[in-house]
C-alpha positions in Angstrom: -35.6 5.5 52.1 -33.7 2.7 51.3 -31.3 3.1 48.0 -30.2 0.0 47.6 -33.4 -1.6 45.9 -32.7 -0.9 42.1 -30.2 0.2 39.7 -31.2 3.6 39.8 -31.5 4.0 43.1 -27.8 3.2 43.6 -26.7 5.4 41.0 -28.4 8.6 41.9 -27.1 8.0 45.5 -23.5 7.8 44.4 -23.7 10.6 42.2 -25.7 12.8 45.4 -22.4 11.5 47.2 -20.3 12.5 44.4 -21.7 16.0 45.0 -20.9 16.0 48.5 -24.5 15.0 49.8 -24.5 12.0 52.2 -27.6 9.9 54.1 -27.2 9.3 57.2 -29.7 6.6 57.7 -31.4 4.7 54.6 -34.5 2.7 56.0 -37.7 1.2 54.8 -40.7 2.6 54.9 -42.2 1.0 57.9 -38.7 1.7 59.8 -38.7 5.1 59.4 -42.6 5.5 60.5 -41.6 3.0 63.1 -39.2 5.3 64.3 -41.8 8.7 64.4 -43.7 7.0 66.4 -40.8 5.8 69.2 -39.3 9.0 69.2 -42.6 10.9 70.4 -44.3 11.6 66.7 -47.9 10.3 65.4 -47.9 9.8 61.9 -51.3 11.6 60.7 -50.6 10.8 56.9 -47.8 8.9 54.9 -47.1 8.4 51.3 -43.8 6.8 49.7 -42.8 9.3 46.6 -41.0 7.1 43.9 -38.3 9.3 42.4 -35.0 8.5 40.9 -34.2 8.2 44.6 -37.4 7.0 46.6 -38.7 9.1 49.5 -41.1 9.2 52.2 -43.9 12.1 53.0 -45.1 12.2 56.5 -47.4 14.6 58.5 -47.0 14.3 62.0 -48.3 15.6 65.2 -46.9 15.3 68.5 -48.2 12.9 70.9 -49.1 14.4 74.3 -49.9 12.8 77.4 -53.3 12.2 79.0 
């Protein structure tokens, strides 16, 4: 999720880079479901977790044809 929303946020993600832990992509919540569901996913169930650094929990099932 995205880091960048709050003190904390930011300061937990440079220490996590600090320790040699990097993020490849930091989105919003409805980019990151947004992008399950392009890349073939369903999103069955989704919860943000607030944390020092906020995360998403999704359960997914893949989308068949027909």
């Amino acid at each position: 999720m995205n880091h960048g929303t709050g003190f904390g946020g930011r300061f937990w993600s440079c220490v996590l880079k600090l320790a040699g832990i990097r993020f490849e992509h930091q989105w919003t919540a409805e980019e990151y479901l947004t992008w399950l569901d392009v890349h073939g996913w369903r999103v069955v169930f989704s919860k943000e977790l607030s944390a020092r650094i906020t995360m998403m929990y999704a359960e997914c099932e893949w989308k068949t044809e027909g």
